[in-house]
Wavefront OBJ file of the C-alpha trace (Angstrom):
o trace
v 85.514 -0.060 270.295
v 82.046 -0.147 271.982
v 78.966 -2.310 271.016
v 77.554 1.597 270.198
v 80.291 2.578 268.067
v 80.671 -0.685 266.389
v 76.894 -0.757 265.463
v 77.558 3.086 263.746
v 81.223 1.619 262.115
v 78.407 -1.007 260.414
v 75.095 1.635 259.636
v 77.799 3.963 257.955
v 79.112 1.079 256.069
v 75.965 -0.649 254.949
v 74.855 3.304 254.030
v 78.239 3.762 251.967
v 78.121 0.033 250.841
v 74.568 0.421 249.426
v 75.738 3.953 247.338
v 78.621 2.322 246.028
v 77.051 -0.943 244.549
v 74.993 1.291 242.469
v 77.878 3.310 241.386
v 80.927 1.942 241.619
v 82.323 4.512 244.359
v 81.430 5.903 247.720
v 82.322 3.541 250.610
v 85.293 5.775 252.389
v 83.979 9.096 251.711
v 80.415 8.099 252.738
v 81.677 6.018 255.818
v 84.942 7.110 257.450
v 83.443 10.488 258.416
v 80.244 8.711 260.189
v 82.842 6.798 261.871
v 84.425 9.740 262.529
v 82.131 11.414 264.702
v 82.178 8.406 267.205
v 86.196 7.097 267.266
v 89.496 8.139 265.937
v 90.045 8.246 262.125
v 92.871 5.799 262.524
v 89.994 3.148 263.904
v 87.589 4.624 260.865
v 90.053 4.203 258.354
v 91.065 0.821 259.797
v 87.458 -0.253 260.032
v 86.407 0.422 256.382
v 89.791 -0.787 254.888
v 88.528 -4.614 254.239
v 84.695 -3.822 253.838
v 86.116 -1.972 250.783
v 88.630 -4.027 249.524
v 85.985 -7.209 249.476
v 83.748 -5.142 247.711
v 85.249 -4.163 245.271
v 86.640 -7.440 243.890
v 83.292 -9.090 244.275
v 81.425 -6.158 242.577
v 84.705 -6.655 239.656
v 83.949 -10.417 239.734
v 80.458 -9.887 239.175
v 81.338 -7.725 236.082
v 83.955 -9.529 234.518
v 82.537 -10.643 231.349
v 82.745 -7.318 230.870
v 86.335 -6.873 230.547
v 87.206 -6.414 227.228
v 85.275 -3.531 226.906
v 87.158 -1.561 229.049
v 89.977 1.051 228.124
v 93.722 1.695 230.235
v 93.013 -0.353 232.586
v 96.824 -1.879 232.857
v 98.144 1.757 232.026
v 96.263 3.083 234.821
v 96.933 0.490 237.435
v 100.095 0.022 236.974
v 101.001 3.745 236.407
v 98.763 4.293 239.881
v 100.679 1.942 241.852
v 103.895 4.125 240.937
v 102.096 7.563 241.946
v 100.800 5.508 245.021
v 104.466 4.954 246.111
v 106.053 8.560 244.943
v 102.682 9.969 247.102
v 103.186 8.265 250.066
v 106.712 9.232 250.584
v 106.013 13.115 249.746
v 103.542 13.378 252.636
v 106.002 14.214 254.502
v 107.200 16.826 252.050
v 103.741 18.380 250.927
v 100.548 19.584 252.719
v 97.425 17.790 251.920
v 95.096 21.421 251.612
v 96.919 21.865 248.331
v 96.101 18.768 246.404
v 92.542 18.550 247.989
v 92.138 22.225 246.554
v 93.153 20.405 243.193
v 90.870 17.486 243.415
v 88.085 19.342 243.506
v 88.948 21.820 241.422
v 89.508 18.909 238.585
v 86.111 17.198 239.700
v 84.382 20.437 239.722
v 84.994 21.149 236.249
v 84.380 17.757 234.995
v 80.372 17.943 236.470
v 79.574 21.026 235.601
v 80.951 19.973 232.126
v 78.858 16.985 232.271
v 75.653 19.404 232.928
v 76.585 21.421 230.175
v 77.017 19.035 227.610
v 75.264 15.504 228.850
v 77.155 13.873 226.076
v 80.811 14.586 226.555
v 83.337 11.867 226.725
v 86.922 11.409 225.846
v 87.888 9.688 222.592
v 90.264 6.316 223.019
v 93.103 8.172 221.502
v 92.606 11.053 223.929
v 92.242 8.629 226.247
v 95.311 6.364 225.670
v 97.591 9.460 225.345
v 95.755 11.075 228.909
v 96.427 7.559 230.824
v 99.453 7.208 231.712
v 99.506 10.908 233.468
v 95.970 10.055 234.818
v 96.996 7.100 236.756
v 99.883 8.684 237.991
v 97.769 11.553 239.746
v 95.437 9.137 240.609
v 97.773 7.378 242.626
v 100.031 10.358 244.117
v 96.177 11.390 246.003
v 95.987 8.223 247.226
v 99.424 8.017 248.514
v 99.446 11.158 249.892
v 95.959 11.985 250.882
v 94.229 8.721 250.958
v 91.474 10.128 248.769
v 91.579 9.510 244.384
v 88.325 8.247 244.329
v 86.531 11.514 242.578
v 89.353 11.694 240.096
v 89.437 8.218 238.696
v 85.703 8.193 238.749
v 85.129 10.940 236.865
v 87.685 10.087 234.673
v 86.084 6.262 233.784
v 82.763 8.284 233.729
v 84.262 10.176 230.767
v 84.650 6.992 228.810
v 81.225 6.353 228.709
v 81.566 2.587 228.608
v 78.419 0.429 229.530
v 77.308 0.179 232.842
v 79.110 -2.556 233.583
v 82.431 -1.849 231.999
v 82.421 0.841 233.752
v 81.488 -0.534 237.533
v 84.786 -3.491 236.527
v 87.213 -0.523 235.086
v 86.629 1.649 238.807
v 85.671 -1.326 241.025
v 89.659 -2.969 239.351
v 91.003 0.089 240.307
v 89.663 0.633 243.311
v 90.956 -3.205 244.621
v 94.339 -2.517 243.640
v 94.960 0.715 245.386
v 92.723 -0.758 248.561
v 94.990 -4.015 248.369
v 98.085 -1.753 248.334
v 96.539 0.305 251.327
v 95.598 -2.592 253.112
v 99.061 -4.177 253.503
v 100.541 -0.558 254.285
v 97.734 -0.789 257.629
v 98.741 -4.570 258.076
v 102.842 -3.454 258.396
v 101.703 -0.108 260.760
v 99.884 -2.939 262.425
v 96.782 -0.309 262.367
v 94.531 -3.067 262.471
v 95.890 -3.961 265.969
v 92.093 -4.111 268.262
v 90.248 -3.239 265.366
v 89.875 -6.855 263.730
v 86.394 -7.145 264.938
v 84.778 -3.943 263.721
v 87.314 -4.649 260.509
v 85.822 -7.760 259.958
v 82.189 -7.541 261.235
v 81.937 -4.872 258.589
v 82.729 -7.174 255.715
v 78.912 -8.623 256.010
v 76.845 -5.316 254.994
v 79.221 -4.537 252.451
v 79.094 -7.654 250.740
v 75.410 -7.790 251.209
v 74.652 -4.637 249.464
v 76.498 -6.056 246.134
v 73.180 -7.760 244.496
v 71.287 -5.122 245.706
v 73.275 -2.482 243.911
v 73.486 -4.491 240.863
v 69.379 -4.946 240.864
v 68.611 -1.294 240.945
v 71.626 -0.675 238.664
v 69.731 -2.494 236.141
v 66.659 -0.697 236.400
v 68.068 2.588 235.699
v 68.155 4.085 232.131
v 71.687 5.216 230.532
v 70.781 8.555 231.417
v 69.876 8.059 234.873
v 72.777 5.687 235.584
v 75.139 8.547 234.504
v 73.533 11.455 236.407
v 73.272 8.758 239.216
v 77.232 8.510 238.837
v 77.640 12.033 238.566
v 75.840 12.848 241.657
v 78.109 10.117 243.721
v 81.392 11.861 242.514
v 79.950 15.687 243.541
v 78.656 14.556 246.841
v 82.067 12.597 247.531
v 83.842 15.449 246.664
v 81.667 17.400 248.925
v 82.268 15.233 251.916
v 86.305 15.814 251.203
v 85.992 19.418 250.880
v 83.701 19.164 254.541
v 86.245 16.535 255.980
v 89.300 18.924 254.887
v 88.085 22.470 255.188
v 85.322 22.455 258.072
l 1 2 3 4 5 6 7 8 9 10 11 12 13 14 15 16 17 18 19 20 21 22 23 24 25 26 27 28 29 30 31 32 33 34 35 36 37 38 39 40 41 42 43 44 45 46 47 48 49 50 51 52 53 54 55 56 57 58 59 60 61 62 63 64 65 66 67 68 69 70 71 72 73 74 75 76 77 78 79 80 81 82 83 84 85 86 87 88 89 90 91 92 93 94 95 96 97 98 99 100 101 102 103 104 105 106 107 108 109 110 111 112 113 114 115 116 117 118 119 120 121 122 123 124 125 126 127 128 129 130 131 132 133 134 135 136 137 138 139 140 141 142 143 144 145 146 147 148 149 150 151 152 153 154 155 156 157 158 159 160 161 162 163 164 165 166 167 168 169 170 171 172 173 174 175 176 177 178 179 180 181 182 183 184 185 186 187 188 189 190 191 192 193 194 195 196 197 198 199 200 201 202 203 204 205 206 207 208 209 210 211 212 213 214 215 216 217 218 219 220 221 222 223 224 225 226 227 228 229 230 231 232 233 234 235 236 237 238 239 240 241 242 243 244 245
């Protein structure tokens, strides 16, 4: 890569870096597209794959006393690294417009659900029952399209857990399926010439982390959630731009 298009690989992270430290989610939808417009999406995909990773175990570190407030979290990793494997072995066998018609289909519902009735969530036992099938979807998206992030974050959304429950429930997540993804890269040896965007990008997303968590704690409960909300419909945007347009 160039000195120009490794200074956009780092705005576009420190921009999706900066979103997701508030809420939880954001980096690859917010910066593989910027990327996009400038290199491959192999490089962009490459580029963002250890920003995101560090991020989201420090922004679970961070948030770990928090822990045992959380709900499914083993059901849903451990069921998501299952769908992760069965989706990456039927991309070969499935298009991708299909399940990104689903996604945010699924998503759609959920917000406009969540403007309708500010107060929804799912009860544990809903929840606990819901789980296992959850994580499983969750991971055949990420296995087949690289893309679950709307689903699982509406679905911790639904919970309603405190604010920082909630960013160590989807930040856990997040680092397992991002570990997972990174070793698939490391094996396709897709990080071959890109260490030095890969790595120089670790810097503003690590930097953002205290920022995020200092205007997280000025919001309210109710503008933390619409804040949340908002990330997951304008992700979800970006897919339905990055698959349809």
């Amino acid at each position: 890569m160039s000195g120009d298009e490794i200074a956009v690989a780092l705005a576009a992270i420190l921009l999706g870096s900066a979103i997701k430290s508030i809420s939880g989610m954001g980096l690859p939808l917010v910066s593989i597209p910027i990327i996009s417009f400038v290199t491959d999406l192999e490089t962009a995909v490459a580029a963002v794959a250890i920003p995101n990773l560090l991020i989201n175990v420090a922004m679970a570190w961070r948030s770990r006393e928090s822990r045992a407030e959380t709900r499914d979290l083993p059901v849903l990793g451990a069921t998501g690294i299952v769908g992760g494997i069965v989706g990456t072995y039927a991309l070969v066998s499935f298009s991708e417009t299909p399940l990104v018609v689903a996604l945010i289909a699924v998503v759609a519902i959920y917000v406009i659900t969540f403007i309708r009735m500010p107060d929804f969530r799912i009860s544990p036992a809903a929840s606990r029952q819901a789980a296992p099938g959850v994580g499983l979807a969750t991971g055949l998206l990420q296995g087949a399209i690289g893309i679950s992030g709307p689903l699982i974050g509406s679905w911790i959304h639904c919970y309603r857990l405190e604010r920082r429950a909630h960013i160590f429930s989807i930040t856990t997540l997040f680092a397992l399926a991002g570990a997972a993804q990174l070793v698939a890269l490391l094996i396709a040896g897709e990080l071959s010439g890109r260490w030095t965007v890969a790595v120089l990008g670790c810097l503003p997303a690590l930097a953002t982390v205290p920022f995020g968590e200092h205007l997280r704690n000025r919001f309210s409960s109710e503008g933390f959630d619409r804040f949340v909300v908002t990330t997951i419909a304008v992700t979800v945007t970006a897919l339905a731009i990055r698959t349809f347009a």
